[in-house]
C-alpha positions as CSV (number, residue, x, y, z in Angstrom):
1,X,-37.8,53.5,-2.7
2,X,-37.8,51.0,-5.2
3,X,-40.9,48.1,-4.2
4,X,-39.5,45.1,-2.7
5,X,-39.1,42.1,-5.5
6,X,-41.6,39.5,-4.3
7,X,-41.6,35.3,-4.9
8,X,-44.7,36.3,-6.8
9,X,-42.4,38.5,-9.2
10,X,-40.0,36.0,-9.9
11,X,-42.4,33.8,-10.8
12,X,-44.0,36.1,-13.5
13,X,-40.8,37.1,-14.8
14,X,-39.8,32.9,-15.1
15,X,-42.9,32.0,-16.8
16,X,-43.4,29.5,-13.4
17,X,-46.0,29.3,-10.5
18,X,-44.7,30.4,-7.2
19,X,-44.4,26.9,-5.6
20,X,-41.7,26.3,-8.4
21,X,-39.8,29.5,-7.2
22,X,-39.9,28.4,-3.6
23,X,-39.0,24.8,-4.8
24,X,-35.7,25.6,-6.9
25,X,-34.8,27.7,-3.9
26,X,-35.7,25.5,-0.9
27,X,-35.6,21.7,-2.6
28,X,-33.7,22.0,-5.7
29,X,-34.0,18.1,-6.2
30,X,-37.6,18.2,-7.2
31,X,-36.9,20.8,-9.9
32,X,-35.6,19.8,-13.5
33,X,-32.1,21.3,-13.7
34,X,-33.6,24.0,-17.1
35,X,-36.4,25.0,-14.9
36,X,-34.4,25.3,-11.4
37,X,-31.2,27.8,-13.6
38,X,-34.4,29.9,-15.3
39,X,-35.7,30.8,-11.7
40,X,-31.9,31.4,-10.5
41,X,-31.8,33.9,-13.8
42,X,-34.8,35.3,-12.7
43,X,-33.9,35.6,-9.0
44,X,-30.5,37.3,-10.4
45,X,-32.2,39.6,-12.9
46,X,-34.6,40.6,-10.2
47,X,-32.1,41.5,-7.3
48,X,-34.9,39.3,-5.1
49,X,-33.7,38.1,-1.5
50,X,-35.7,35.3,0.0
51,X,-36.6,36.4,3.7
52,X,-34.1,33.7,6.3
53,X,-37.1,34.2,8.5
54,X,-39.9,33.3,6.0
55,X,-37.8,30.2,5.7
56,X,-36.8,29.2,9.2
57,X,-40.7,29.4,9.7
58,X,-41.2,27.7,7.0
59,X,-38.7,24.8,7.2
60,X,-38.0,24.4,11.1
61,X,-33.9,25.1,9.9
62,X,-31.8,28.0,10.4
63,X,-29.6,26.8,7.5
64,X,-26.6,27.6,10.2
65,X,-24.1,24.9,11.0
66,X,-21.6,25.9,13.7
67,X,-17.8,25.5,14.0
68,X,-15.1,26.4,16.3
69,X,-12.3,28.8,15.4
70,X,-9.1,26.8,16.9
71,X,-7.1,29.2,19.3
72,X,-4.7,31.7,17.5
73,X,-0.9,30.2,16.6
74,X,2.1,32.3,16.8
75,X,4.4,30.8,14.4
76,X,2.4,31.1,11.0
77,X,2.3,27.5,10.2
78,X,-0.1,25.6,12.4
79,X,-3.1,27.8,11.8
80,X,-3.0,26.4,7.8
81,X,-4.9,23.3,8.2
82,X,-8.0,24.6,10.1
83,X,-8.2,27.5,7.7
84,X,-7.8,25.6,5.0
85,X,-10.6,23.7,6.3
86,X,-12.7,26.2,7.8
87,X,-12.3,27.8,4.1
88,X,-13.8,24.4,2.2
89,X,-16.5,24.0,4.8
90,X,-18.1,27.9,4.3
91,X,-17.5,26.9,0.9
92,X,-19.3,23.8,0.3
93,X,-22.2,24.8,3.0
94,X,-23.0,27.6,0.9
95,X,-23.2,25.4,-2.0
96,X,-26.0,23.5,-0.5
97,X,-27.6,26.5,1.1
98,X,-26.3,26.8,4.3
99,X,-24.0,29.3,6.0
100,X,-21.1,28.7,8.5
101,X,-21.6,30.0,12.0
102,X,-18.3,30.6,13.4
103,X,-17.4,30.6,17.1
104,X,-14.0,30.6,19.9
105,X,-13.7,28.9,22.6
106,X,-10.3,28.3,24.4
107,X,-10.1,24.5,25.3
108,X,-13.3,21.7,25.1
109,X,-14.9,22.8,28.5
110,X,-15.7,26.5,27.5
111,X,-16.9,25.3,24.5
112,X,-19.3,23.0,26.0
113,X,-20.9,25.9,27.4
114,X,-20.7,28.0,24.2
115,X,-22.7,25.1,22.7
116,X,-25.3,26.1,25.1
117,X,-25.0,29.6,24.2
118,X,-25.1,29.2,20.7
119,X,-28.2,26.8,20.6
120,X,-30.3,29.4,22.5
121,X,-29.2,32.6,20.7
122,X,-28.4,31.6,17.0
123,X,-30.2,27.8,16.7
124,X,-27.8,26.4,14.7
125,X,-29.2,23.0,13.0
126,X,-25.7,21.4,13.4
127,X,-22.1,21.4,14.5
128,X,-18.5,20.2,13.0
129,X,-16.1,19.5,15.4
130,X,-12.5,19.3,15.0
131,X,-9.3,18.7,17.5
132,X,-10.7,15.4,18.3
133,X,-8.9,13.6,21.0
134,X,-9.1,10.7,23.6
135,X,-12.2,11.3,25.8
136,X,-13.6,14.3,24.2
137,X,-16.7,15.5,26.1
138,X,-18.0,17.6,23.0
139,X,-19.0,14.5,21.4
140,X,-20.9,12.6,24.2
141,X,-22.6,15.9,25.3
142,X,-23.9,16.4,22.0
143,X,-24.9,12.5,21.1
144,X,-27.1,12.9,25.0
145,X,-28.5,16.1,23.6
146,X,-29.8,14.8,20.4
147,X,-28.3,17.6,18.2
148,X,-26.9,16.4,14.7
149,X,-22.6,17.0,14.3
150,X,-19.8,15.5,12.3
151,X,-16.1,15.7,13.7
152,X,-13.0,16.8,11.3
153,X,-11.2,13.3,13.3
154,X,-11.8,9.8,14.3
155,X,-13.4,9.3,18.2
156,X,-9.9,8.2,19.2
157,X,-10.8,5.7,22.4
158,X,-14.5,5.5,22.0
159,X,-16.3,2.6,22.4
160,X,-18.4,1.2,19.3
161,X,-21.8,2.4,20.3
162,X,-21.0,6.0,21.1
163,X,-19.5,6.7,17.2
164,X,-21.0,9.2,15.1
165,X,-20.3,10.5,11.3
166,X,-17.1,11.5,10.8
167,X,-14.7,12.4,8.2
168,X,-10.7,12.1,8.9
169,X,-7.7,11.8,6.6
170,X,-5.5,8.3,7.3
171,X,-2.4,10.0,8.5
172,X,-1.0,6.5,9.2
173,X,-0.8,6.0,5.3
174,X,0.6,9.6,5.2
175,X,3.5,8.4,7.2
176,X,4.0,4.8,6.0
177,X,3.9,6.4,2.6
178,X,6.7,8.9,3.8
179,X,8.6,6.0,5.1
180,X,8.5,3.8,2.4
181,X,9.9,6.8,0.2
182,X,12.7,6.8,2.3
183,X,13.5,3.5,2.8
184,X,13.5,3.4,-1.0
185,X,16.2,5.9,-0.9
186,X,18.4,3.3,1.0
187,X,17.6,4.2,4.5
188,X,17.0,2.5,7.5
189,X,17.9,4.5,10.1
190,X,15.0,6.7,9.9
191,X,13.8,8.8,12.9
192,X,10.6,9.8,13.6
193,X,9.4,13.4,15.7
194,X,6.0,12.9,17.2
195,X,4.2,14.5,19.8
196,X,3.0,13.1,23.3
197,X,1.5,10.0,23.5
198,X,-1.9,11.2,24.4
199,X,-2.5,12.9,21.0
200,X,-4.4,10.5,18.6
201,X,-3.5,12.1,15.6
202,X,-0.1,11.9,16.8
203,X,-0.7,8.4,17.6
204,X,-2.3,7.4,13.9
205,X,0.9,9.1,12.1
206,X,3.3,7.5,14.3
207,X,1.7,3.7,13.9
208,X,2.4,4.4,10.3
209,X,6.0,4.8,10.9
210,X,6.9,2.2,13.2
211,X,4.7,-0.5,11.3
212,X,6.4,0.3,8.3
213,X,9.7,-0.4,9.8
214,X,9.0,-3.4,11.6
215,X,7.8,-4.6,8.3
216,X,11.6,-4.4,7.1
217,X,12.8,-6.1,10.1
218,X,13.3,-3.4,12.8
219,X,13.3,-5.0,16.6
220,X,10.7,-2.9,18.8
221,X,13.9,-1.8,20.9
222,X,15.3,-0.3,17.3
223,X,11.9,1.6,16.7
224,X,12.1,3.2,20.3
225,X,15.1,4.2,20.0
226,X,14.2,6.2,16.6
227,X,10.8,7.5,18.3
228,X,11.5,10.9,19.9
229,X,8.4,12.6,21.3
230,X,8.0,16.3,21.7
231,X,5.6,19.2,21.9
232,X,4.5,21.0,18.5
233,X,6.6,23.9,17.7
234,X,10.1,24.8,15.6
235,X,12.7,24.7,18.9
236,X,11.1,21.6,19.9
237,X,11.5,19.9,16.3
238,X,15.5,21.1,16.1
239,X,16.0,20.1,19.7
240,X,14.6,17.0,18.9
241,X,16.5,16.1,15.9
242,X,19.8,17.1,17.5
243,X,19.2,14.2,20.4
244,X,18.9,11.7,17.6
245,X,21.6,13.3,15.5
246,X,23.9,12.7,18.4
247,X,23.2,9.4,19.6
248,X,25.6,7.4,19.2
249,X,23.7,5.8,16.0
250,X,22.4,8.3,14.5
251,X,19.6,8.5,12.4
252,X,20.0,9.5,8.5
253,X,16.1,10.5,7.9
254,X,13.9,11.6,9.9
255,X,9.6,11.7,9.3
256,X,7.9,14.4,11.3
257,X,4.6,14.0,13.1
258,X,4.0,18.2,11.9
259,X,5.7,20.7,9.2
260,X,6.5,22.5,12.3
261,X,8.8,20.0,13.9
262,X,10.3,19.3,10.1
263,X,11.1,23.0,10.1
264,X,12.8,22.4,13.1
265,X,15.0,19.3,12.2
266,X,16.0,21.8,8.8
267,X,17.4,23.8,11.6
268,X,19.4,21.8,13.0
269,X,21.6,22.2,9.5
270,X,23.2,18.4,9.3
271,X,21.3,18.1,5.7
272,X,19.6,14.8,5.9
273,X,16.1,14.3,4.7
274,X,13.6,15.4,6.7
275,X,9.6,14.6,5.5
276,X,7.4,17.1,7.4
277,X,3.4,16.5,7.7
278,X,0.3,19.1,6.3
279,X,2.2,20.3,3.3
280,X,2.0,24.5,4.9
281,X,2.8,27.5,2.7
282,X,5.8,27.0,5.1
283,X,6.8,23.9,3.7
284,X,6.6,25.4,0.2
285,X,8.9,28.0,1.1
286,X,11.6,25.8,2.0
287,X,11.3,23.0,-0.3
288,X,10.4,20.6,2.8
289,X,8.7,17.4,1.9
290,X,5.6,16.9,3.2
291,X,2.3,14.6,3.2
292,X,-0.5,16.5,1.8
293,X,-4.1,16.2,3.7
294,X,-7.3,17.1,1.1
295,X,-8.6,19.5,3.1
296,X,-11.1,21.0,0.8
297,X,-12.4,17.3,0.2
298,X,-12.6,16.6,4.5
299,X,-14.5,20.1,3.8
300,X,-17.4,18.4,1.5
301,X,-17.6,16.0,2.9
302,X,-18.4,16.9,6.4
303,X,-20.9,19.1,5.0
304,X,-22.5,16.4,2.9
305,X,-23.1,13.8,6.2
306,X,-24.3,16.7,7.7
307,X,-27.1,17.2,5.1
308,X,-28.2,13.3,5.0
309,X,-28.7,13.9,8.9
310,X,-30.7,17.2,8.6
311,X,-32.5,16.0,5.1
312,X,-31.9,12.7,4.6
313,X,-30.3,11.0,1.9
314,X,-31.3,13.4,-1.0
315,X,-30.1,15.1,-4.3
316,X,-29.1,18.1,-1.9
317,X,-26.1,16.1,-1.1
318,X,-24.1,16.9,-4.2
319,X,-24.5,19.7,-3.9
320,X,-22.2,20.1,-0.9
321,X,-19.3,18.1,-2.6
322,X,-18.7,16.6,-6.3
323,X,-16.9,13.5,-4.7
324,X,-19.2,11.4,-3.0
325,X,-18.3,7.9,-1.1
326,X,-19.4,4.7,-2.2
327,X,-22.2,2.0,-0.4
328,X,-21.2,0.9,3.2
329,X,-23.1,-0.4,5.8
330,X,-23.5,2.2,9.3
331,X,-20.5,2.2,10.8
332,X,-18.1,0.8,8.1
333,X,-15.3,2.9,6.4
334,X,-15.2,4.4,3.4
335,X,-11.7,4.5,2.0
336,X,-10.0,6.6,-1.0
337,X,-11.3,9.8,-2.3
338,X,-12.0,9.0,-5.9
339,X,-15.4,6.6,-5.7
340,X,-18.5,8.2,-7.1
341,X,-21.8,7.2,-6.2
342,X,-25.6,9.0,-5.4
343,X,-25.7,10.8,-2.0
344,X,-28.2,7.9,-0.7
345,X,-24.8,5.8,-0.6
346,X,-22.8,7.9,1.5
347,X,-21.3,6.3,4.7
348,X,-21.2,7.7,7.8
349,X,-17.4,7.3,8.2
350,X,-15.0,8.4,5.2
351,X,-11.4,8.1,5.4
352,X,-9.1,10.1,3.3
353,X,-5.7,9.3,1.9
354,X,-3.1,11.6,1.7
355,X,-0.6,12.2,-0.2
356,X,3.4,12.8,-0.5
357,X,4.4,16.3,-2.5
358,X,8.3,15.5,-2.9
359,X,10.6,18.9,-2.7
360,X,14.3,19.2,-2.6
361,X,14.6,18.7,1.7
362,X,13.9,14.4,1.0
């Protein structure tokens, strides 16, 4: 057998001392950028693999940052966004040097306890969260226990001093955006499909909606009777757009809380525009309308206000995402997705926009 390729080996073949190899591998910021791709060149040429124990040791981190695998779904379309973001996150962690631990857990209590698990076995340095909603447990047990997360989600119904970093996408503009499209169409009866009240998300998209009506004069007794409510799902969505295509005013557009419930109204075959909400492969195949979330970009930056808490506000940062947020004080929102800046500027709250990808169903 071949002798093992030491840091000592790299070195010599890089024409660099050893603490340079360790440096372009562990703290790539201190490391000019022709010095830090001549030891990568090296470490390639060489077939060398730095020991995850040596550096655990060495830097207190088991480069791991844990996320939850959301429960299987049945219908093929409401598995996309969490895989889309699951994808981004591995994706951008290994670009800063860390790698995604993935676990299950069927609802927020058993995951409490997986936390537990997880910390004692594996020692991850960090969790993302996602499925955020009104009085989420996760997020207070982890705040008491002083271990460093980010949520995929706003803390929907928590009080000022108990926020922490997060990174969501404004589905309110999603929906006022998908409105406004509408209404531009010449369309004021315009429906809306959301799910139960106690869903935040649901909540955000469906704000957008009904603000944007009453902006063009709709009473509140006019927006409730366009607001249908229903669980997730396909039946749901055509069942739901039958009861408001057979009121006795019916609606002539409707704009869905979910692709799923979209899919549903397409269903129910009367042929007015429907707007659905996640932009699925689903609602590709169809030519449904949809608002479009930047999934690879919630991804990034998740990962990137992750580092800063782990390693402080450093060049390591960019490496997690090429879009980073402009100056805000703690606790202020960053807004858009196209500001640049250093990592050191990065607030601890980003919030996306969406965006509207027009097919043939509005």
């Amino acid at each position: 057998m071949a002798d093992k390729v030491t840091i000592a080996d790299v070195a010599r073949y890089a024409s660099v001392s050893r603490q340079t190899v360790s440096n372009a591998l562990n703290s790539p910021e201190v490391v000019r950028e022709e010095t830090r791709r001549r030891v990568l060149e090296a470490v390639k040429a060489l077939g060398y693999r730095a020991s995850q124990a040596a550096r655990q040791m060495r830097t207190g981190r088991s480069q791991l940052i844990a996320a939850r695998i959301e429960p299987a779904q049945d219908d093929g379309i409401n598995g996309f966004v969490f895989d889309r973001f699951l994808h981004g996150l591995t994706e951008s962690g290994a670009r800063a040097g860390y790698r995604v631990l993935l676990y299950t857990a069927d609802d927020h209590e058993a995951e409490l306890e997986t936390f537990d698990d997880l910390l004692g076995v594996h020692e991850p340095d960090a969790f993302v969260l996602t499925s955020i909603n009104y009085g989420d447990p996760r997020t207070g047990w982890l705040l008491e226990q002083r271990i460093p997360f980010v949520a995929f989600g706003r803390p929907w119904g928590v009080s000022p001093d108990r926020q922490y970093p997060w990174v969501d996408v404004d589905g309110a503009a999603g929906t006022a955006m998908a409105t406004r499209y509408l209404l531009d169409l010449g369309h004021r009866r315009i429906g809306f499909l959301g799910w139960p009240s106690q869903s935040g998300v649901g909540d955000d998209r469906r704000d957008g909606w009904a603000r944007t009506l009453a902006a063009e004069g709709a009473s509140p007794a006019e927006i409730a009777e366009l607001d249908y409510r229903t669980h997730d799902g396909v039946p749901h969505g055509e069942a739901a757009a039958h009861a408001l295509l057979d009121a006795d005013r019916p609606v002539t557009a409707l704009v869905c809380v979910s692709d799923s419930l979209a899919l549903g109204a397409l269903q129910a075959g009367r042929g007015i525009p429907v707007i659905g909400f996640d932009d699925t492969p689903a609602a590709r195949a169809v030519g449904l309308t949809s608002v479009s979330q930047p999934l690879a970009e919630v991804a990034a930056r998740c990962v990137s206000l992750l580092i800063r808490a782990l390693e402080g506000d450093g060049a390591r940062a960019r490496q997690a995402g090429k879009d980073v947020g402009g100056r805000t004080d703690e606790g202020d929102v960053e807004r858009g997705s196209t500001a640049t800046a250093t990592p050191e500027a990065q607030p601890a709250h980003v919030l996306l926009q969406p965006s509207l990808v027009r097919r043939r169903s509005a």
